[in-house]
Phi, psi and omega in degrees: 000172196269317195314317152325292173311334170290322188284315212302297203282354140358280201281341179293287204191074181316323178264355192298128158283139199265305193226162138162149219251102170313129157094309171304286187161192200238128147272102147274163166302344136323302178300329195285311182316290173297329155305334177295311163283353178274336161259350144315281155000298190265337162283341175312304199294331202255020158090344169309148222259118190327171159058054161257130168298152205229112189283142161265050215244133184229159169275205188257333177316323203244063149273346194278258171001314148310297186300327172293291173338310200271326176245025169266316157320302220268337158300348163287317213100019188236120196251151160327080175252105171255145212213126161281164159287338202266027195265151192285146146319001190256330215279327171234023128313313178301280157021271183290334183277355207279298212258005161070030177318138185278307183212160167209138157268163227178136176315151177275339184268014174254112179262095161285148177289155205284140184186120163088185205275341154173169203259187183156120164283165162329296164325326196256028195281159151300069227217053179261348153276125168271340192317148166322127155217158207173068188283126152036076196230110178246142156332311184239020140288165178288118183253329214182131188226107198268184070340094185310169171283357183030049272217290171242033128191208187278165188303151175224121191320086123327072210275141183224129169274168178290343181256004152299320207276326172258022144342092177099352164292186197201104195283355170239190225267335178291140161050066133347128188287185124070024176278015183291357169207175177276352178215155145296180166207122180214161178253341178296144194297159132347108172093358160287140189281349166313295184340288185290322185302321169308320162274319154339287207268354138333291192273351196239321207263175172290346189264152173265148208276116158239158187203191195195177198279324179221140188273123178219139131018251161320341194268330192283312178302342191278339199256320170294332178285309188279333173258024179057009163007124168262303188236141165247158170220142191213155172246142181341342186278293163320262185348321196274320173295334192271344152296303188327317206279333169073048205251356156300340172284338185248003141215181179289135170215028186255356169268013165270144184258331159217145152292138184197114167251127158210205205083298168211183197295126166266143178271181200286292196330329196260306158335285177315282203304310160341270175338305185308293185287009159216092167293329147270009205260162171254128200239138212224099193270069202283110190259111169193203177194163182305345159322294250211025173247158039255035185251132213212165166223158173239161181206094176321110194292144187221134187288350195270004156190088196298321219257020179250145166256062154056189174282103174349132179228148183046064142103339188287179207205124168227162198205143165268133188223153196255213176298356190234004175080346151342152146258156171290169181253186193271176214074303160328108201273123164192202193282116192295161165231148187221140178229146159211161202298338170277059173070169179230148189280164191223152178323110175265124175111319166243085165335281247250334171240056177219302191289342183263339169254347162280123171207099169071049176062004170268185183212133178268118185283340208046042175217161174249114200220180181202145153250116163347175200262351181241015179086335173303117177301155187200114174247130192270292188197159173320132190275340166290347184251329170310145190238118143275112217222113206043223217263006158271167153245140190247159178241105182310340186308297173284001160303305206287311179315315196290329222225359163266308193297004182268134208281352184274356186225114189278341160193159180199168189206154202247147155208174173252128163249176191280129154188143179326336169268293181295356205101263253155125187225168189251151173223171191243161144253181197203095183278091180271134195281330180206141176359125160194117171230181213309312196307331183282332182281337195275301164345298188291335188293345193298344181267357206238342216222143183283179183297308184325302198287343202290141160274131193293297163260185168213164181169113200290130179222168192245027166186141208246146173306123181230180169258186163356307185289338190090012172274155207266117171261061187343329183281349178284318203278344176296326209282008174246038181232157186265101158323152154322095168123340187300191134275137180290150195246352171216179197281113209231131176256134183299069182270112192275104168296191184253104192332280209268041118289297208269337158281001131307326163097345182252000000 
């Protein structure tokens, strides 16, 4: 469990560094060890009840705070809700009202909204005991409460136990994950299950965990170069700026070894560009969710299959099941499901959507995939995203992927919008890295994409709406598209498709 793991590397290798936040400071693991039992310690005192949620809210600024927080909530005997500041105030007003939080600690530059019996900065904590502490810390307690990204409505409280969240970890000292450099390198906010998992692999891998406070390009590229960086974790969003950004021409990157992508799906294009720009590194397309972890598939990238996110890793297991919960056979398109042996996480608060997505240790992903004849995953699209259009179905996925590959586009996002005949057609939005326009992009799409799949509209932006995390909030982009018949609300360009080809089918 991590409180355990956290004492393990204490006593192991008390001065070693454990974390740190470019421009802030240094955690070691000692310091991390005692701070911890010191904020254990002062929720004990301040009367918090064991196995209650306790808020966490930091900037990106204060992770060596988080960490400390995080594993000190759970050394109450307590679980853990971490939260950024850079979240709307209504977004962690819910939150905390969500999960009914006893209390929350909090940044000094940060005012959470009143929630639980009271706020406290570090400071203003008692925190002079350090002696061991450890309340009730059981396996199948509750430990951490994540917040999905809610990406189309609200967020929703995600409970993980200590023996979920420290699956596969290892308190001893031999053959360390990730010893090829002295440091990691991630950008994720706060309060992400990327995120947290960073402190995971903090307390587990052999490298010390660094991040830097707000994720830029250049800056990011600059921590690598100047600390030798071995491994980065990065989510597509990222990846796509640090191309956008060309930052290979403008440092050293050749001491990376591995590339680790996750969150959401990469396209092949952006995989290539990875690949160029980091040439010695092995790139790693990593599939899971805030759901479903720690159960996951990776997929070492192979040009002989760009577009699968891999294989089970560390015992899990997946499986495509159609409407009726069968499994399909491979090839054959249906819902992915993902299990993994350290148990499955739950709903906090809703029984009835705990039950509809937790099943028998499975986990319904909500996506539509298929597998290859070798176990290799293939996600065709977000099953809420797939567009039907007249008698197909389209994949934003593969829209999207088509539309990466144009040396002018830097970043784009697919939806369905309405029309009178098909149902549903797909349109893009499109952030160009350079000169382009729609009649030359449509061009280029036509060798790569059927007449079904060509976006109906297009509309040039000069940047796409994400939350926090850097996911695309797809639901925001209908309103910049032209009803039938409408006026367009942004400079938005047109294509009709061809009724009786694409609602037919022939």
């Amino acid at each position: 469990m991590i409180p355990d793991l956290l004492a393990a590397r204490a006593r192991q290798s008390p001065e070693r560094p454990a974390l740190e936040v470019d421009g802030v400071g240094v955690l070691s693991f000692g310091e991390w060890d005692s701070r911890a039992n010191a904020i254990a310690h002062a929720l004990i005192d301040r009367g918090v009840p064991a196995g209650r949620p306790v808020g966490v809210v930091f900037s990106e600024r204060d992770w060596i705070d988080v960490a400390v927080a995080w594993c000190g909530v759970m050394r109450a005997g307590c679980a853990c809700v971490p939260l950024s500041s850079r979240l709307a105030p209504e977004q962690v007003r819910h939150a905390l009202a969500d999960c009914s939080v006893a209390a929350v600690v909090h940044g000094a530059d940060v005012t959470p909204p009143e929630a639980g019996d009271w706020r406290a900065t570090p400071a203003e904590l008692d925190l002079s005991d350090t002696t061991p502490a450890r309340r009730e810390v059981r396996p199948g307690a509750l430990a951490q409460i994540i917040y999905t990204s809610g990406t189309t409505g609200r967020a929703k409280g995600v409970g993980a136990t200590h023996a979920n969240l420290a699956y596969g970890t290892s308190a001893g000292p031999k053959r360390r994950k990730l010893a090829h450099s002295r440091h990691f390198l991630h950008a994720f906010p706060v309060g992400t299950n990327g995120g947290q998992m960073m402190l995971v692999n903090a307390l587990d891998v052999s490298p010390a965990g660094l991040t830097l406070p707000r994720f830029t390009p250049g800056r990011f590229a600059r921590l690598i170069e100047s600390y030798a960086v071995g491994t980065i974790f990065v989510v597509p969003a990222m990846a796509i700026e640090l191309l956008n950004a060309r930052v290979q021409d403008r440092f050293e990157l050749s001491g990376v070894k591995l590339v680790a992508s996750t969150a959401a799906s990469l396209p092949p294009a952006v995989a290539a560009g990875l690949a160029a720009a980091f040439p010695k590194a092995t790139l790693a397309n990593i599939y899971t969710s805030t759901e479903a972890a720690p159960a996951q598939t990776m997929m070492i990238v192979d040009p002989g299959r760009p577009a699968s996110v891999g294989r089970p890793l560390g015992g899990s297991d997946v499986v495509i099941r159609d409407a009726g919960g069968g499994r399909v056979p491979a090839g054959e398109q249906g819902e992915v499901w993902l299990r993994s042996p350290a148990g499955p996480r739950a709903y906090i608060g809703d029984q009835r959507l705990t039950e509809a997505i937790f099943r028998g240790g499975w986990v319904r992903m909500g996506d539509i995939g298929y597998l290859d004849a070798d176990g290799y995953l293939y996600l065709v699209d977000r099953e809420s995203d797939v567009i039907k259009s007249g008698a197909f179905k389209v994949s934003t996925l593969a829209v999207e992927a088509a539309l990466y590959e144009h040396p002018a586009v830097a970043e784009a996002a697919v939806v369905g919008i309405p029309h009178p005949v098909l149902g549903k057609v797909t349109a893009a939005a499109v952030v160009a890295r350079s000169p382009v326009d729609a009649a030359g992009l449509r061009t280029f799409l036509m060798s790569r994409l059927a007449r079904h799949e060509l976006p109906g509209q297009l509309v040039f932006l000069p940047e796409l709406p994400k939350n926090h995390i850097g996911k695309v909030q797809k639901h925001r982009l209908h309103e910049l598209f032209q009803p039938p018949g409408g006026q367009p609300a942004n400079e938005v360009t047109t294509a009709t498709p061809d009724p009786l080809t694409d609602a037919s089918g022939q």
